[in-house]
mmCIF file of the N, C-alpha and C atoms, coordinates in Angstrom:
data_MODEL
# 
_entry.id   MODEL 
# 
loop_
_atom_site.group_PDB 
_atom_site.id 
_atom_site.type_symbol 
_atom_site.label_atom_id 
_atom_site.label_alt_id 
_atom_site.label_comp_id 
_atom_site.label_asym_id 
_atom_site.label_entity_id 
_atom_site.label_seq_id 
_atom_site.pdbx_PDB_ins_code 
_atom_site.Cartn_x 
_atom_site.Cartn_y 
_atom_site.Cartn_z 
_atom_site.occupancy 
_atom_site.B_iso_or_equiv 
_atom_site.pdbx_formal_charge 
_atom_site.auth_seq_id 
_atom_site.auth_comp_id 
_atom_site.auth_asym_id 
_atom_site.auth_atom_id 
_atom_site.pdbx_PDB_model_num 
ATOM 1   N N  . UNK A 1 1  ? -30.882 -91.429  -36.545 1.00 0.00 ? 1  UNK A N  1 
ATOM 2   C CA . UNK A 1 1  ? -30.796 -92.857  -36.725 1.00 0.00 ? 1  UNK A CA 1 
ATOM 3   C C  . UNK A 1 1  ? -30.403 -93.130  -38.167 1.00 0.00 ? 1  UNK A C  1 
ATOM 4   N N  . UNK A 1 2  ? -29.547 -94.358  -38.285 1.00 0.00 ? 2  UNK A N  1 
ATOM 5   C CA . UNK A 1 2  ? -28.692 -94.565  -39.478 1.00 0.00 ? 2  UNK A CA 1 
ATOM 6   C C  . UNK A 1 2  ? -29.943 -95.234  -40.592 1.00 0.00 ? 2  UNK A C  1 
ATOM 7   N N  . UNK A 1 3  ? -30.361 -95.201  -41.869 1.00 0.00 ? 3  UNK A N  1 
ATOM 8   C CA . UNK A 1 3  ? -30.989 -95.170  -43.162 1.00 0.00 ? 3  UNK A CA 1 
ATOM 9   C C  . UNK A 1 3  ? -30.316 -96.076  -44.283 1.00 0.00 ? 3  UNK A C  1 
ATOM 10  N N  . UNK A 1 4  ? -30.581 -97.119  -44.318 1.00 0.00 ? 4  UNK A N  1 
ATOM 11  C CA . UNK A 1 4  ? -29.227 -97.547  -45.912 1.00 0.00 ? 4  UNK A CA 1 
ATOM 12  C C  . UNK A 1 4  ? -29.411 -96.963  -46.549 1.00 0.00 ? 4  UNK A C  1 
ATOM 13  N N  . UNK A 1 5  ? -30.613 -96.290  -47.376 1.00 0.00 ? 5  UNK A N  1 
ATOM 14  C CA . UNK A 1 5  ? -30.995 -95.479  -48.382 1.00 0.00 ? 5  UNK A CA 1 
ATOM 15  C C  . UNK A 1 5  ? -31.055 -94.007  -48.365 1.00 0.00 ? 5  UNK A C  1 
ATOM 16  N N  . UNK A 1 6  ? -30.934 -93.362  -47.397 1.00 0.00 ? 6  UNK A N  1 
ATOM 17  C CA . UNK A 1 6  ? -31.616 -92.052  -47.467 1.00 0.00 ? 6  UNK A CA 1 
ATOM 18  C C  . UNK A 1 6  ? -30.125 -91.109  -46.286 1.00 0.00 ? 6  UNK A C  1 
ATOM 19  N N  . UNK A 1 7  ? -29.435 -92.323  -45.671 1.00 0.00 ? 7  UNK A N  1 
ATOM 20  C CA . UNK A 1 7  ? -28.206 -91.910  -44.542 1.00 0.00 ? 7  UNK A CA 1 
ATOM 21  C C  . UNK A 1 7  ? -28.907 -91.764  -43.527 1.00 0.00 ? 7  UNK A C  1 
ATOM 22  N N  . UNK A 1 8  ? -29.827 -90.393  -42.748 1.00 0.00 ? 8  UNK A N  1 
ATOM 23  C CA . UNK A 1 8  ? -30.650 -90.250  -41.353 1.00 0.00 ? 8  UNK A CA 1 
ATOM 24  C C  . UNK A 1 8  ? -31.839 -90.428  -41.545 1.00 0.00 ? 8  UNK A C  1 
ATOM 25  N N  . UNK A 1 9  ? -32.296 -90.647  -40.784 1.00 0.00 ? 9  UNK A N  1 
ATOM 26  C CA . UNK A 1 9  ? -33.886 -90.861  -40.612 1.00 0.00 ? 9  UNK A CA 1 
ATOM 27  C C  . UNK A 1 9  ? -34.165 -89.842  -39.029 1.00 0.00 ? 9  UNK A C  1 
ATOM 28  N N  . UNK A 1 10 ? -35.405 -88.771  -39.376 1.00 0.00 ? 10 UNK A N  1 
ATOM 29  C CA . UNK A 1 10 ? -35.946 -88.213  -38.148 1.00 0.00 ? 10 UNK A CA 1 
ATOM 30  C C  . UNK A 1 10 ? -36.380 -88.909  -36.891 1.00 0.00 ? 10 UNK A C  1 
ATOM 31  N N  . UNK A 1 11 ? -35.811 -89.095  -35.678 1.00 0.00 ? 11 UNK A N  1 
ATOM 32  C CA . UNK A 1 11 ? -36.038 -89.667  -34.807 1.00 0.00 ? 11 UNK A CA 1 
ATOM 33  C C  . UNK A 1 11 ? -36.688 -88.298  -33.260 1.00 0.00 ? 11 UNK A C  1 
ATOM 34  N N  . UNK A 1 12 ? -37.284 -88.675  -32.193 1.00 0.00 ? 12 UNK A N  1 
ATOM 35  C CA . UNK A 1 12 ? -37.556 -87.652  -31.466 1.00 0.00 ? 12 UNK A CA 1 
ATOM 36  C C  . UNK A 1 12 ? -37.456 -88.588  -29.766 1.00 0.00 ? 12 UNK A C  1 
ATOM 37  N N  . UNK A 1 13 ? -36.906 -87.525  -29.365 1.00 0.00 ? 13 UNK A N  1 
ATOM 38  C CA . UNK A 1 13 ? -36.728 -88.010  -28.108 1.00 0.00 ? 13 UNK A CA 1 
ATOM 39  C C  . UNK A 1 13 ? -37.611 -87.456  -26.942 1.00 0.00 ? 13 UNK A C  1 
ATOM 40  N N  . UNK A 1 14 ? -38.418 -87.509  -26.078 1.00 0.00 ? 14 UNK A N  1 
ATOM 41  C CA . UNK A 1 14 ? -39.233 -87.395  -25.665 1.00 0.00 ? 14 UNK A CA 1 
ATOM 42  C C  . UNK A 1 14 ? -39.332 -87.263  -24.328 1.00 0.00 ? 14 UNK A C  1 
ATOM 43  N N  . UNK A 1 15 ? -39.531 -86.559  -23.061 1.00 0.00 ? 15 UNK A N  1 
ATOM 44  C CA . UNK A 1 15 ? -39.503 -86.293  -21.899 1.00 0.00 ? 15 UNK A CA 1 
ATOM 45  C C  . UNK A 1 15 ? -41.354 -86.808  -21.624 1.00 0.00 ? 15 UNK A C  1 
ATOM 46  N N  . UNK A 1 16 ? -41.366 -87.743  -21.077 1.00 0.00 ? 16 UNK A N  1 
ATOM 47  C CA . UNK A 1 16 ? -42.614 -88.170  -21.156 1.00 0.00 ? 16 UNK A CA 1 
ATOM 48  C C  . UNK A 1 16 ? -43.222 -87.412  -19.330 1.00 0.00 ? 16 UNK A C  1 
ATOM 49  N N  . UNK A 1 17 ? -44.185 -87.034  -19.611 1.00 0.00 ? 17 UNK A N  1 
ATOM 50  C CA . UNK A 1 17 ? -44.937 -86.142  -18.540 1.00 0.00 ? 17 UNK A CA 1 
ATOM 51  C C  . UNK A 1 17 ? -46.577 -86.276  -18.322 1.00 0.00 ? 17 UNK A C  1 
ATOM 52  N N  . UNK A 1 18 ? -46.592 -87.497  -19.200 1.00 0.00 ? 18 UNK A N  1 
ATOM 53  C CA . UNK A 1 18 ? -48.449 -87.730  -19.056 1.00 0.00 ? 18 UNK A CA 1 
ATOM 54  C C  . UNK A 1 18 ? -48.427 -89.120  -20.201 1.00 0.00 ? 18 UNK A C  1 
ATOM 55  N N  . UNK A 1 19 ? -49.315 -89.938  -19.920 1.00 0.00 ? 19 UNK A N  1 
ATOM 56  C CA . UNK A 1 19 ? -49.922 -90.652  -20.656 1.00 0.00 ? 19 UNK A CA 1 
ATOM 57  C C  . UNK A 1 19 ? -49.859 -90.829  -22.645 1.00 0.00 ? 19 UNK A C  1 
ATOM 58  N N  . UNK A 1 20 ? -48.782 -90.145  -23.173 1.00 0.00 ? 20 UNK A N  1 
ATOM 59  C CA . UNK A 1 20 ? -49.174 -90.017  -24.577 1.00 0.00 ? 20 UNK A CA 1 
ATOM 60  C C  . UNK A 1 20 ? -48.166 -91.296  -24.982 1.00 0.00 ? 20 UNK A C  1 
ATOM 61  N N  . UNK A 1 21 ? -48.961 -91.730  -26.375 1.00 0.00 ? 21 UNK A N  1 
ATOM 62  C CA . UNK A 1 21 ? -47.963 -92.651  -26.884 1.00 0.00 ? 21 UNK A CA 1 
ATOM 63  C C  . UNK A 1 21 ? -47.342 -92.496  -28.036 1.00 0.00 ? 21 UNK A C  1 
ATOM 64  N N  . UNK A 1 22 ? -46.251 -93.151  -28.421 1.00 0.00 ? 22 UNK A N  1 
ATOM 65  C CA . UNK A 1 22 ? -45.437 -92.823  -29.270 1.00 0.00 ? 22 UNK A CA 1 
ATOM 66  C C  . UNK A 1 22 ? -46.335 -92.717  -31.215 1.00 0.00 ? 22 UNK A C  1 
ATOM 67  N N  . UNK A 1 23 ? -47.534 -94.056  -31.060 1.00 0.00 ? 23 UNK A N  1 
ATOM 68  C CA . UNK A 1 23 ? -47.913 -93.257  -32.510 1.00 0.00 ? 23 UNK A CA 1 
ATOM 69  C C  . UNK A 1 23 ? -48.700 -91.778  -32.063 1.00 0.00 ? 23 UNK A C  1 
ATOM 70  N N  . UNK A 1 24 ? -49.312 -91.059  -30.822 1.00 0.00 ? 24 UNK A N  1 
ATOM 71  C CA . UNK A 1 24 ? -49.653 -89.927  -31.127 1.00 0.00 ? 24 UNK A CA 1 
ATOM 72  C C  . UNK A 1 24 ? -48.527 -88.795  -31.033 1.00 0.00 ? 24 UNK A C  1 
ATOM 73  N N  . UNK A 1 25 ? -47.562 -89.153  -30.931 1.00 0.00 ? 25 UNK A N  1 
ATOM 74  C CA . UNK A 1 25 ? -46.711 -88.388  -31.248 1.00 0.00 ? 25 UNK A CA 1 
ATOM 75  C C  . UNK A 1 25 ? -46.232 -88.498  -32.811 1.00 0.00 ? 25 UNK A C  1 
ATOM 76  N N  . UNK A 1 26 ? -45.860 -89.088  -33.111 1.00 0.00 ? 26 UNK A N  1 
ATOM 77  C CA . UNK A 1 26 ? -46.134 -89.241  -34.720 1.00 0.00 ? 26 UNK A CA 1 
ATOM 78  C C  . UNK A 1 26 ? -47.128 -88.204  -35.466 1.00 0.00 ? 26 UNK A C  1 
ATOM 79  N N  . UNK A 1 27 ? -47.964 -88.630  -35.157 1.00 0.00 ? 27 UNK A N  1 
ATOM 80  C CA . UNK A 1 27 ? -49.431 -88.210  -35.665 1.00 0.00 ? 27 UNK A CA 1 
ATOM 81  C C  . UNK A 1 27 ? -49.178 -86.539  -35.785 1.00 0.00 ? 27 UNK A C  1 
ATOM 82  N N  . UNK A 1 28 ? -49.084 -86.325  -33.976 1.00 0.00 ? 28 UNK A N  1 
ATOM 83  C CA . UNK A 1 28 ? -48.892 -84.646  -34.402 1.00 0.00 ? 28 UNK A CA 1 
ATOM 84  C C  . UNK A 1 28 ? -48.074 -84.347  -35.339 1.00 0.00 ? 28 UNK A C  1 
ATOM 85  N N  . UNK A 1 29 ? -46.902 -85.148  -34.798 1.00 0.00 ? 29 UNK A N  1 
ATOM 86  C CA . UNK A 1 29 ? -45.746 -84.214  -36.271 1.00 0.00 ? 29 UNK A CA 1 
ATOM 87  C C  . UNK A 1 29 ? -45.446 -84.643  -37.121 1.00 0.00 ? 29 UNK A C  1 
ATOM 88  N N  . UNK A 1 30 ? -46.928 -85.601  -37.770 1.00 0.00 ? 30 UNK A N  1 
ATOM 89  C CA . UNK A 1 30 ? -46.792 -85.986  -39.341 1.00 0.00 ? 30 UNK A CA 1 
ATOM 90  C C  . UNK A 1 30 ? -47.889 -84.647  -39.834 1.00 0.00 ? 30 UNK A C  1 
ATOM 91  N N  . UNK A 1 31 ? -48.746 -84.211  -38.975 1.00 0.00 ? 31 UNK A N  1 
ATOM 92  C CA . UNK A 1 31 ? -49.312 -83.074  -39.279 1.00 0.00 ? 31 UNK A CA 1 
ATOM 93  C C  . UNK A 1 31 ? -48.749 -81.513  -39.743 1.00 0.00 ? 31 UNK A C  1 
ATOM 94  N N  . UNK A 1 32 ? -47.294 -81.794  -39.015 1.00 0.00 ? 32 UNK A N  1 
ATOM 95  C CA . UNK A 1 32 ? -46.918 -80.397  -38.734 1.00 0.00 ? 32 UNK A CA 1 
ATOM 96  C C  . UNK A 1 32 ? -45.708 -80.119  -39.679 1.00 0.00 ? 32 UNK A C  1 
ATOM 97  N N  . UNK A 1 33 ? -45.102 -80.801  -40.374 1.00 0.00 ? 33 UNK A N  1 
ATOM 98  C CA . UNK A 1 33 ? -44.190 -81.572  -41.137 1.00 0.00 ? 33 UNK A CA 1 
ATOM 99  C C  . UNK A 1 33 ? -44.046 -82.350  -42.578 1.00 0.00 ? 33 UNK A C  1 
ATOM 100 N N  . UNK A 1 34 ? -43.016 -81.823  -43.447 1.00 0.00 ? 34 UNK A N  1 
ATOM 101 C CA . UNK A 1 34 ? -43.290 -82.576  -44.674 1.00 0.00 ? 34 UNK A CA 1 
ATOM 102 C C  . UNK A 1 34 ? -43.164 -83.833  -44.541 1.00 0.00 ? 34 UNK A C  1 
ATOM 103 N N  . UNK A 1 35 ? -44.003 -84.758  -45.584 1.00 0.00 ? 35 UNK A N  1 
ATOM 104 C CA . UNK A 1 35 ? -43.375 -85.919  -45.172 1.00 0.00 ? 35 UNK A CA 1 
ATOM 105 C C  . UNK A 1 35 ? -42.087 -86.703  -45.192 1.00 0.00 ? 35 UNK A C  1 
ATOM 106 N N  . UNK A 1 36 ? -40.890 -86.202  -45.861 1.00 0.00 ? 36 UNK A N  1 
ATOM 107 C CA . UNK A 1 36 ? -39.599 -86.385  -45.705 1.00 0.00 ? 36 UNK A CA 1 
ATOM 108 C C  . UNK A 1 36 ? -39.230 -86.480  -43.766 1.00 0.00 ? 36 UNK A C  1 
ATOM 109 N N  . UNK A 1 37 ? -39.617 -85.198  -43.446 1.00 0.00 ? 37 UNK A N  1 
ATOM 110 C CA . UNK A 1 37 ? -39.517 -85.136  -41.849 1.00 0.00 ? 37 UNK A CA 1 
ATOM 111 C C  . UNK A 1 37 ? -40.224 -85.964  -41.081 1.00 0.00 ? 37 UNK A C  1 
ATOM 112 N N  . UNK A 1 38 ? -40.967 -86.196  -41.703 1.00 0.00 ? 38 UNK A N  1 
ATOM 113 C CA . UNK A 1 38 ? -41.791 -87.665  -40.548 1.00 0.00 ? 38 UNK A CA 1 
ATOM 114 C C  . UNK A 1 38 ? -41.060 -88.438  -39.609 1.00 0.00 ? 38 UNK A C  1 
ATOM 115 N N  . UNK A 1 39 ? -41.437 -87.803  -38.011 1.00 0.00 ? 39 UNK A N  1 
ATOM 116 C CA . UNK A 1 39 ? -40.851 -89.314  -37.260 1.00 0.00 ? 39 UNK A CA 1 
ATOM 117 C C  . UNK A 1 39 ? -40.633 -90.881  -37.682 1.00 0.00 ? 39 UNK A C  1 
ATOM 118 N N  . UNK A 1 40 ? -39.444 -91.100  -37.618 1.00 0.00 ? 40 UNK A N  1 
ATOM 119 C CA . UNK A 1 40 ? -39.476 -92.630  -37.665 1.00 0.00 ? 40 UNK A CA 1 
ATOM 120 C C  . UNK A 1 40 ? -39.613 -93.538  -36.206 1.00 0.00 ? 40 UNK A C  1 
ATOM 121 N N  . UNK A 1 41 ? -38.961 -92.835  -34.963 1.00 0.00 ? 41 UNK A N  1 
ATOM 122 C CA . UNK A 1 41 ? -39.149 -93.822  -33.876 1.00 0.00 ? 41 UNK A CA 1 
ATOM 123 C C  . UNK A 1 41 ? -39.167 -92.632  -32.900 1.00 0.00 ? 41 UNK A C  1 
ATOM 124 N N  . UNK A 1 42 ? -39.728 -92.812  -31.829 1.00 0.00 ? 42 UNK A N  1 
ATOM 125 C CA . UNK A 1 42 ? -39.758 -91.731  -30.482 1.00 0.00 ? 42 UNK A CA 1 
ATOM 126 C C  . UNK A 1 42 ? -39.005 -92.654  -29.637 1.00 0.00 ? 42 UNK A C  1 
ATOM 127 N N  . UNK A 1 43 ? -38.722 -91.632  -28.684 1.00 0.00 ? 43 UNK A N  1 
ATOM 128 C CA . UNK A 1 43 ? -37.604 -92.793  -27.730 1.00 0.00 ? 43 UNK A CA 1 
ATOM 129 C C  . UNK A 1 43 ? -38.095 -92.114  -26.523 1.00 0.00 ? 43 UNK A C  1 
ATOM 130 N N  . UNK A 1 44 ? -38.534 -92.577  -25.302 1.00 0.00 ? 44 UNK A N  1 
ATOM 131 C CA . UNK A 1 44 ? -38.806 -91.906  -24.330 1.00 0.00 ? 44 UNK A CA 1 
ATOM 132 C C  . UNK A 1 44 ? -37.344 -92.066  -23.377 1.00 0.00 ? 44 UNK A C  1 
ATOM 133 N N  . UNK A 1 45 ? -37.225 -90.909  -22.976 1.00 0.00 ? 45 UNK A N  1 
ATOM 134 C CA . UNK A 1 45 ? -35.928 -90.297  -21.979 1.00 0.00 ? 45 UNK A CA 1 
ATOM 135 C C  . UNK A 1 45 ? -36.653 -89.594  -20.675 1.00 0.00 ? 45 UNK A C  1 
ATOM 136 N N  . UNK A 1 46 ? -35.462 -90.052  -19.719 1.00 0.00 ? 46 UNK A N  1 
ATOM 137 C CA . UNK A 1 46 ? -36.164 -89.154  -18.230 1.00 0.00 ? 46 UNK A CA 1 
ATOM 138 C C  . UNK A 1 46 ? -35.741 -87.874  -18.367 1.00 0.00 ? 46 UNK A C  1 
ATOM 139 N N  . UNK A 1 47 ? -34.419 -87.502  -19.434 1.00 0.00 ? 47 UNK A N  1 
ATOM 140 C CA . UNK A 1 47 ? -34.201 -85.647  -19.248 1.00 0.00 ? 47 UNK A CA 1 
ATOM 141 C C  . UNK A 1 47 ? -33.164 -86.147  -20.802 1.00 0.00 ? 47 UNK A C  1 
ATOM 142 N N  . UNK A 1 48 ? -33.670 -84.770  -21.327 1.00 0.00 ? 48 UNK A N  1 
ATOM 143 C CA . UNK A 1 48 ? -32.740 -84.398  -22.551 1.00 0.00 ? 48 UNK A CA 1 
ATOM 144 C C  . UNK A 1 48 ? -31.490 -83.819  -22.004 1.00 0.00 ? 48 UNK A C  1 
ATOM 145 N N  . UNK A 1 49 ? -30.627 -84.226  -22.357 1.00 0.00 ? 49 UNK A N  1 
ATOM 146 C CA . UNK A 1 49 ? -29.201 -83.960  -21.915 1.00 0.00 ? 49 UNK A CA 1 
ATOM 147 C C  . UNK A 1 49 ? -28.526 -82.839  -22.797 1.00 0.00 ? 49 UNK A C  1 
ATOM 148 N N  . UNK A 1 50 ? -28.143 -81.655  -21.455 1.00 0.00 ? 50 UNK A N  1 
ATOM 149 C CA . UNK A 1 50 ? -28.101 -80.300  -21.889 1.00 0.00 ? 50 UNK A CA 1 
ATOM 150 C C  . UNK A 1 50 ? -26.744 -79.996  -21.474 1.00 0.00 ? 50 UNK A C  1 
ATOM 151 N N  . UNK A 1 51 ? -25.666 -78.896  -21.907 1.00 0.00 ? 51 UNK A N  1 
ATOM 152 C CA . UNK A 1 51 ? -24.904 -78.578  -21.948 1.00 0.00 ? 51 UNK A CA 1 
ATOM 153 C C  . UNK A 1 51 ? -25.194 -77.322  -20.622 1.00 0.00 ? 51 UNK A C  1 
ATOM 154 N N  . UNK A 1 52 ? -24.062 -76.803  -20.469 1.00 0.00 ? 52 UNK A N  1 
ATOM 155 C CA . UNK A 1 52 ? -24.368 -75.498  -18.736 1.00 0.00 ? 52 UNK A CA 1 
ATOM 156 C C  . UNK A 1 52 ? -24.674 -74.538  -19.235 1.00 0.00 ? 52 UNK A C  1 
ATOM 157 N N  . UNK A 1 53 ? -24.942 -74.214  -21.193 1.00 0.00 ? 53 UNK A N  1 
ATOM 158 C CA . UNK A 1 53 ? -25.437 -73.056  -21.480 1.00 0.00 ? 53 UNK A CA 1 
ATOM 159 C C  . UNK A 1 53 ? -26.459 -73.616  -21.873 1.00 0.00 ? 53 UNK A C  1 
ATOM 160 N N  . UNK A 1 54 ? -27.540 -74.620  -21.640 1.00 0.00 ? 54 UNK A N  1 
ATOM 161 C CA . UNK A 1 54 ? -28.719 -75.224  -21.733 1.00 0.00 ? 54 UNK A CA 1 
ATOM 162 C C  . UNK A 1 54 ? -28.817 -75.561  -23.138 1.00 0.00 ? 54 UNK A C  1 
ATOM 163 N N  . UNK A 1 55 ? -27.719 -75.442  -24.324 1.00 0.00 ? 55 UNK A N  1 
ATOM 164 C CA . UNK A 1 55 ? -27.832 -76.365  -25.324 1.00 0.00 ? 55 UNK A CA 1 
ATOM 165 C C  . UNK A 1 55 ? -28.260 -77.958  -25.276 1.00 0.00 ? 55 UNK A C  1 
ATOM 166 N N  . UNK A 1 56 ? -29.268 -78.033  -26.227 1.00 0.00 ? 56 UNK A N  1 
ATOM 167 C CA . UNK A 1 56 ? -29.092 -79.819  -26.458 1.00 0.00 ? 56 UNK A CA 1 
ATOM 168 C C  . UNK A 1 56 ? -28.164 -80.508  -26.840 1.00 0.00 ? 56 UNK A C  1 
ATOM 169 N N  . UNK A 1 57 ? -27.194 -81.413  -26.512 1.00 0.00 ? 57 UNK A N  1 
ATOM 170 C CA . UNK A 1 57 ? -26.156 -82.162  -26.537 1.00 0.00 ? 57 UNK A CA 1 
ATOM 171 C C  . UNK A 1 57 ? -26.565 -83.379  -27.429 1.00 0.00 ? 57 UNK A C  1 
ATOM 172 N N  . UNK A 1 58 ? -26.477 -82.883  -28.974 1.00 0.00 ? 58 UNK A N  1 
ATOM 173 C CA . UNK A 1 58 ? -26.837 -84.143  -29.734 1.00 0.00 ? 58 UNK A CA 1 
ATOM 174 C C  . UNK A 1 58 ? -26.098 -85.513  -29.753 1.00 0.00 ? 58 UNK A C  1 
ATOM 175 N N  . UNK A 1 59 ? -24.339 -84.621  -29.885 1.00 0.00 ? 59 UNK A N  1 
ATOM 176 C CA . UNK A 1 59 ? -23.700 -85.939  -29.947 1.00 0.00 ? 59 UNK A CA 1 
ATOM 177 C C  . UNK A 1 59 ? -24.263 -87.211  -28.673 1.00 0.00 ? 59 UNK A C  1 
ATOM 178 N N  . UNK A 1 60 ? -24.559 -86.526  -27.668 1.00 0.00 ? 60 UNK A N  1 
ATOM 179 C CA . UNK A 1 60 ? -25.273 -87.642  -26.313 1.00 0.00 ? 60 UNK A CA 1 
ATOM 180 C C  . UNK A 1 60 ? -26.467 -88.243  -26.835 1.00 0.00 ? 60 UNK A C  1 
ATOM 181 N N  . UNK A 1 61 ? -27.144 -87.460  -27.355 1.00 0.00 ? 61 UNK A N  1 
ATOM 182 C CA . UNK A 1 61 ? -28.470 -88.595  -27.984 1.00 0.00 ? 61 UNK A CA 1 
ATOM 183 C C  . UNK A 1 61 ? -27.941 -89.665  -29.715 1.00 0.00 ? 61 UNK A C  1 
ATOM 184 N N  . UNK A 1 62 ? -27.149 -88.872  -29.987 1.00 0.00 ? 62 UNK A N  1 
ATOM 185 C CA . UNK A 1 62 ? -26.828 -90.080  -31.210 1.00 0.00 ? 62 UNK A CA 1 
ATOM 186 C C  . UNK A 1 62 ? -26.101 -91.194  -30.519 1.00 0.00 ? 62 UNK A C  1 
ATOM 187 N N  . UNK A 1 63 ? -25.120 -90.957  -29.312 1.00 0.00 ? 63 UNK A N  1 
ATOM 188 C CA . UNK A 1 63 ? -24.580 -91.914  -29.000 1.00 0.00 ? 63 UNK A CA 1 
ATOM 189 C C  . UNK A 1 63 ? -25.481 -93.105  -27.902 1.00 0.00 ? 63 UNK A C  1 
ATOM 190 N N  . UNK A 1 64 ? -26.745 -92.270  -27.276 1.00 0.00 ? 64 UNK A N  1 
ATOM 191 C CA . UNK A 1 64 ? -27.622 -93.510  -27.051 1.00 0.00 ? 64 UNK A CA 1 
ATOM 192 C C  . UNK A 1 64 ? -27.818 -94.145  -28.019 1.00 0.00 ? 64 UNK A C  1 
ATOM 193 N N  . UNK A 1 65 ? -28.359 -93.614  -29.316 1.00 0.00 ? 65 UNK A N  1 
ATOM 194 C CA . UNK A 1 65 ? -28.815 -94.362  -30.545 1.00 0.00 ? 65 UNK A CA 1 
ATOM 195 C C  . UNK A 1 65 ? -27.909 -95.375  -31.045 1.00 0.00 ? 65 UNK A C  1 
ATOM 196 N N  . UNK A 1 66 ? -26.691 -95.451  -30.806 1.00 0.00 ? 66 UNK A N  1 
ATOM 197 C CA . UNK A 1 66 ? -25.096 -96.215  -31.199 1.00 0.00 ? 66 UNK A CA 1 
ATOM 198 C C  . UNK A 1 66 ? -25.535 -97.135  -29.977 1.00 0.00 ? 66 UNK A C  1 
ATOM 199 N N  . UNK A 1 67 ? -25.973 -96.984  -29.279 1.00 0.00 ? 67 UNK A N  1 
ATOM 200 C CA . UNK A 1 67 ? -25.225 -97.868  -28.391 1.00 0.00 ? 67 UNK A CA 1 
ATOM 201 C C  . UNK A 1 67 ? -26.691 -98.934  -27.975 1.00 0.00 ? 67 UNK A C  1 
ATOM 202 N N  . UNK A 1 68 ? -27.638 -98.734  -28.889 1.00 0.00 ? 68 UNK A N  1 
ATOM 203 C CA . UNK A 1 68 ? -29.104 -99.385  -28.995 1.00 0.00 ? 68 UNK A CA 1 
ATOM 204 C C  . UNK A 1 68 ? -29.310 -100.422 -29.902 1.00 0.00 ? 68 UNK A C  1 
# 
């Protein structure tokens, strides 16, 4: 996600499978993480969009983010 100051900001996209919410997701990976890396927004998705050699297909998640 686009930053005026800094250019990206850490964003996480999320396959949601139970009850958690987006600040405890934060939480964990403000724990796990410098704070430069700190989530800025979680985005819940029904499937991370993968390539046929099961790569993650970023340009597809930046271009949800474009188009939000």
């Amino acid at each position: 996600q686009k930053h005026e100051e800094t250019g990206e900001v850490p964003v996480a996209f999320v396959v949601k499978s139970s009850e958690i919410s987006e600040q405890e997701i934060k939480e964990f990976v403000a724990k796990q993480v410098v704070f430069y890396k700190k989530i800025h927004r979680v985005y819940f998705v029904d499937a991370i969009p993968k390539s046929p050699s099961g790569k993650i297909l970023r340009k597809d998640l930046r271009s949800r983010l474009a188009g939000k």
